[in-house]
N, C-alpha and C positions, 0 to 999 in steps of 0.2 A: 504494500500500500504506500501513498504520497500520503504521508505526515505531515503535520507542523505542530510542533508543541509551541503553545505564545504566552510566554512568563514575563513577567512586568523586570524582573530581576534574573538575573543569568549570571555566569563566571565575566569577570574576575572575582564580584563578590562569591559569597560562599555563606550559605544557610541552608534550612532545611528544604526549601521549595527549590531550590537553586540546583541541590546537590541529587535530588529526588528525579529531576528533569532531565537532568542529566544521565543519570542511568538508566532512567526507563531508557531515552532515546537512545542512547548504547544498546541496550539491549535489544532494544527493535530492529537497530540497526544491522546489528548482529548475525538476524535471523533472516534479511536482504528486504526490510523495509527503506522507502528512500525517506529520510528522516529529515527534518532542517527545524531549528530554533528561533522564531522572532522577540525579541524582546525591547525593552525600554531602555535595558543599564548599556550605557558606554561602556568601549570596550578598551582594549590597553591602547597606549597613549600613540600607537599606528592607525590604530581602528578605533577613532571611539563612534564614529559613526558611518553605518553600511553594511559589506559584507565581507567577512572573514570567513576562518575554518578553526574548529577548537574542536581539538578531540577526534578531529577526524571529519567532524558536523559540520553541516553549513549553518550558520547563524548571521539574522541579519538584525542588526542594531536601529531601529527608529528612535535615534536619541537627540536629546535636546542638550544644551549646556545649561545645566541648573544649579544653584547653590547644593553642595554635599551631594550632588551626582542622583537628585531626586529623580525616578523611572516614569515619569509619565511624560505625555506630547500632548500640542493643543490641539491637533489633528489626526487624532489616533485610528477612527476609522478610513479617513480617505489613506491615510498610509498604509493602512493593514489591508483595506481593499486594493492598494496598487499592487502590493506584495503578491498577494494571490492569485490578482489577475496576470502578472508576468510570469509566475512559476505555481500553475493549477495543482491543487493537492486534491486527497480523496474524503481528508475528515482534517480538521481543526482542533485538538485539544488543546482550549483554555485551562490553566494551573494558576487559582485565585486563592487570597487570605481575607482577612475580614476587609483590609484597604486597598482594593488591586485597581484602580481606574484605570492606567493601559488594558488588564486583562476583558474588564466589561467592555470596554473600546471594542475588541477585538471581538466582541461575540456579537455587537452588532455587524462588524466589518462580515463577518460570515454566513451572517444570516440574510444584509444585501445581497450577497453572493451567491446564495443560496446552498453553499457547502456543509455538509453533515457538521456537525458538532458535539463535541462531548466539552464539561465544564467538571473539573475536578477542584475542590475546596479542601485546602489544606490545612483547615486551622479550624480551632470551635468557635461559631459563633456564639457570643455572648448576650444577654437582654440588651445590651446598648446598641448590638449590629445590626441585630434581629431583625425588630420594625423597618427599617430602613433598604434591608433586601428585598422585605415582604411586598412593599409600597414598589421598590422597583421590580418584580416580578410580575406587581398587578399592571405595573407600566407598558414594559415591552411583550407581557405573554408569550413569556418564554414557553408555557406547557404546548401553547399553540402552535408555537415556532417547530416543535419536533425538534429540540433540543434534551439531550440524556444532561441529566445533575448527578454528580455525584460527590464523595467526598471519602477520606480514607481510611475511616471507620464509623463502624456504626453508632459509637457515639455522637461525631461529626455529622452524619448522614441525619440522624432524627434531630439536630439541634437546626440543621439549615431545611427541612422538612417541614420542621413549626414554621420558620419562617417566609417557608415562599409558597408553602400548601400544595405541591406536588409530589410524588417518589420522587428519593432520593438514593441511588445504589450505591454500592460500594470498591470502590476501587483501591484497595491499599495499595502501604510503601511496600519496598519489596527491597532485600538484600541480597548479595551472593553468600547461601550458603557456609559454602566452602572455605570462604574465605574467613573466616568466627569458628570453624569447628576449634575442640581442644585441644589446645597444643600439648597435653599431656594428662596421665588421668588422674583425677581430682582425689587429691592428700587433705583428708582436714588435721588442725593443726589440734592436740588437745587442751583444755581450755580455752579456747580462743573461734571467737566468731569475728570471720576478716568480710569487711561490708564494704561493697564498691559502687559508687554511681560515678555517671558523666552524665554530665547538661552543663547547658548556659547560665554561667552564674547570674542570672536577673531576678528582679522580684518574680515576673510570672511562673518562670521555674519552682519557686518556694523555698530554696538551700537551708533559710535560719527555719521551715519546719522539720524538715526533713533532717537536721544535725539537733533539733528538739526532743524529736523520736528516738535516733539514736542513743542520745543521752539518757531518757527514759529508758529504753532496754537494756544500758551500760546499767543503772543502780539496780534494777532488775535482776538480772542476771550476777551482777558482783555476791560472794567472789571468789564464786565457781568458773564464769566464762567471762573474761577479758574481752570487749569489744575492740577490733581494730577497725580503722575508715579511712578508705579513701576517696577524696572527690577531686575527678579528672575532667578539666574543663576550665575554664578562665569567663571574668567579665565583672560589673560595676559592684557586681553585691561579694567580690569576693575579698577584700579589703574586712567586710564586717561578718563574713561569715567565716572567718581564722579570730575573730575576736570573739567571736560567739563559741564557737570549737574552743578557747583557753577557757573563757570562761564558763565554761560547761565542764569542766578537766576532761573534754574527747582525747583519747589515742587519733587523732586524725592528720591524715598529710594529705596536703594541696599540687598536686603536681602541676597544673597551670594545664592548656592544652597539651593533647598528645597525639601522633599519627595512629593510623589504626590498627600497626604490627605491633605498638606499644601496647596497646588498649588492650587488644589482645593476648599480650603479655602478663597484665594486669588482673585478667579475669583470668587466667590458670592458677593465680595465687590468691585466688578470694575464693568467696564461700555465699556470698547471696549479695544480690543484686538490691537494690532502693531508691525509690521516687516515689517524691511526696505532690510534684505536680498533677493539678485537678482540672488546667486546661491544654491540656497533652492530646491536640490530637488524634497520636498514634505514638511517637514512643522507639524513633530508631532505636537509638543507644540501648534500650531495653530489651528489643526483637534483636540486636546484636548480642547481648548478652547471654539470652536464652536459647540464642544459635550457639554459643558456646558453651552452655551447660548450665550456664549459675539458674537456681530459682528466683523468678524476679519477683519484688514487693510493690506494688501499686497501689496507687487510689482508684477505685472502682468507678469514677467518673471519668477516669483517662481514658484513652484509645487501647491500651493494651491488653484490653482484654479481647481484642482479636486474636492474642497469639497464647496470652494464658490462662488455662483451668485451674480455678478456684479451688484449691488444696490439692493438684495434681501434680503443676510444675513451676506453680508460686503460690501467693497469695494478693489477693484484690479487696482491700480495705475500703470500708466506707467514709471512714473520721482518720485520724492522726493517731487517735490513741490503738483505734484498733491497729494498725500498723506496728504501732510499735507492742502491741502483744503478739502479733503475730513473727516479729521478729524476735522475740523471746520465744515462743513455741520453740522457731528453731534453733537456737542456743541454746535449749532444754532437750529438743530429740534429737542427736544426732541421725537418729535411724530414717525420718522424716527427710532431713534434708539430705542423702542421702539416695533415698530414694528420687527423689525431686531431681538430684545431680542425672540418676542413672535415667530417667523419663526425657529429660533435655537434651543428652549427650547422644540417646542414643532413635532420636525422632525429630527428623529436621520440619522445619516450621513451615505451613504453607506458603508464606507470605515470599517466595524465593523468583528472581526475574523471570523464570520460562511459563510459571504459573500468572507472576502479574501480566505479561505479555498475552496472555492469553486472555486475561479475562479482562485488560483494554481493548483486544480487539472482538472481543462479545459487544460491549458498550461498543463501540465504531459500527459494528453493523445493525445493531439499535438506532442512532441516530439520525435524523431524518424525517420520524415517520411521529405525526403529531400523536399526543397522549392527555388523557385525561386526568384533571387535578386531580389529588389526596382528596 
């Protein structure tokens, strides 16, 4: 198929939606779809606007010069309409978060055109985005349009479903595999529960609840099981969350960012996985994890419970405190976690490129054909 994946942000920057786009369209590519990238963000200081090649992709830049390299144009459709009309594709996937104005540009541009379109939503929306989708859905009727919405879990799906009043599928993130299995097989240490997360240190992440909990199962547990922690990852709130870590007396180390042969590294010498975030999406780091083996800890309003069953190969908490019993459960059973390691280790996750490939190109051959509201 002729692809276009149209992301308001694209490489050089690097986040979740960025890095998501990017591998699907590797993958697709892979498989001998013709794939190309339009987006907003300028690109390196040869290219920051037009067409280049990254990755192998064609990506084409409709960028403006803005203060802080902001991704939007004031002419988003006629340029995404010209795009299309010079190099015809077969489907359009839109890749939107709660503020994507390039992305909606473009889904008008498509729908001028009358090109299939799929709309994937990477982020949750919240009571403040909500009404404001809903109003713009009643605008352009999109259910009419025969345009597929989807989003990357089913939490995300029934949260933009409230708001625009029609199905909402789901299309998750997807990982390679293979690449997260364990690099060796999992030693627990005695007395000692070693607790690993990575995320973005920002308030929306949660770090000072989530280093709360731990602390809570650290007196817990004392002082038969020693809590160790580490948080791999960098950003504004981590200045106060190494001050919240002394003043809490965590065993904890701050590695700052890390590659992901590190991260990997990282999780062969841990023991259970933790996140306290409650607007998650989906939860790479976490679906990395659990590709490697560790049992992950969630909040049950996250995304990740696409990938894990509820006392099978983690645990999915409702509040903070359940969380942190249930990370004392396991401090208390080794037998438990344990089991958890051998259920992870030895059953790779659906969520892997050949399966996501597939079930975008379900939705690609859905789109198109008008559908009736929720």
């Amino acid at each position: 198929m002729r692809i276009a994946h149209v992301s308001d942000c694209y490489l050089p920057r690097t986040g979740g939606i960025e890095t998501q786009v990017r591998s699907l369209a590797l993958a697709q590519s892979a498989r001998g779809d013709d794939v190309r990238i339009i987006t907003a963000s300028p690109g390196h200081e040869e290219v920051r606007s037009g067409h280049e090649t990254v990755d192998g992709l064609s990506v084409e830049r409709i960028a403006m010069s803005l203060p802080a390299e902001i991704p939007v144009h004031l002419r988003t459709r006629a340029r995404v309409v010209e795009s299309l009309q010079a190099e015809p594709v077969d489907v359009v996937h839109v890749h939107a978060g709660v503020i994507s104005p390039f992305a909606w540009g473009a889904v008008r541009a498509a729908h001028q055109l009358g090109v299939p379109t799929v709309v994937t939503v990477h982020s949750v929306w919240g009571a403040v985005a909500r009404p404001a989708f809903g109003a713009s859905n009643a605008l352009v009727r999109w259910a009419s349009w025969g345009i597929v919405l989807s989003a990357v879990s089913q939490v995300a799906a029934d949260r933009v479903s409230e708001a625009v009043g029609m199905d909402v599928q789901v299309l998750p993130n997807g990982i390679d595999a293979e690449a997260w299995r364990p690099l060796k097989p999992w030693i627990p240490q005695a007395g000692e529960l070693r607790v690993v997360s990575v995320l973005r240190l920002a308030p929306r992440k949660r770090v000072g609840a989530l280093l709360r909990t731990i602390a809570r199962a650290s007196v817990l547990l004392a002082p038969d099981v020693r809590v160790r922690t580490m948080i791999i990852g960098d950003g504004p709130e981590r200045g106060r969350a190494e001050r919240l870590a002394r003043r809490w007396g965590l065993d904890a180390t701050f590695t700052g960012r890390l590659p992901a042969h590190l991260i990997r590294a990282r999780f062969s010498d841990s023991d259970v996985f933790a996140q306290a975030s409650v607007k998650e999406s989906f939860g790479i780091a976490a679906l990395e994890a659990r590709a490697a083996g560790l049992p992950v800890l969630a909040r049950s309003q996250s995304g990740s419970g696409e990938f894990i069953a509820d006392g099978l190969n983690g645990f999915l908490a409702v509040d903070d405190a359940v969380l942190a019993d249930r990370l004392v459960l396991l401090g208390r059973d080794p037998e438990l976690l344990a089991r958890m390691h051998a259920v992870n280790a030895s059953t790779e996750p659906d969520q892997t490129w050949p399966k996501v490939c597939d079930r975008a190109q379900e939705l690609y051959a859905s789109a198109g054909a008008p559908r009736a509201s929720a």
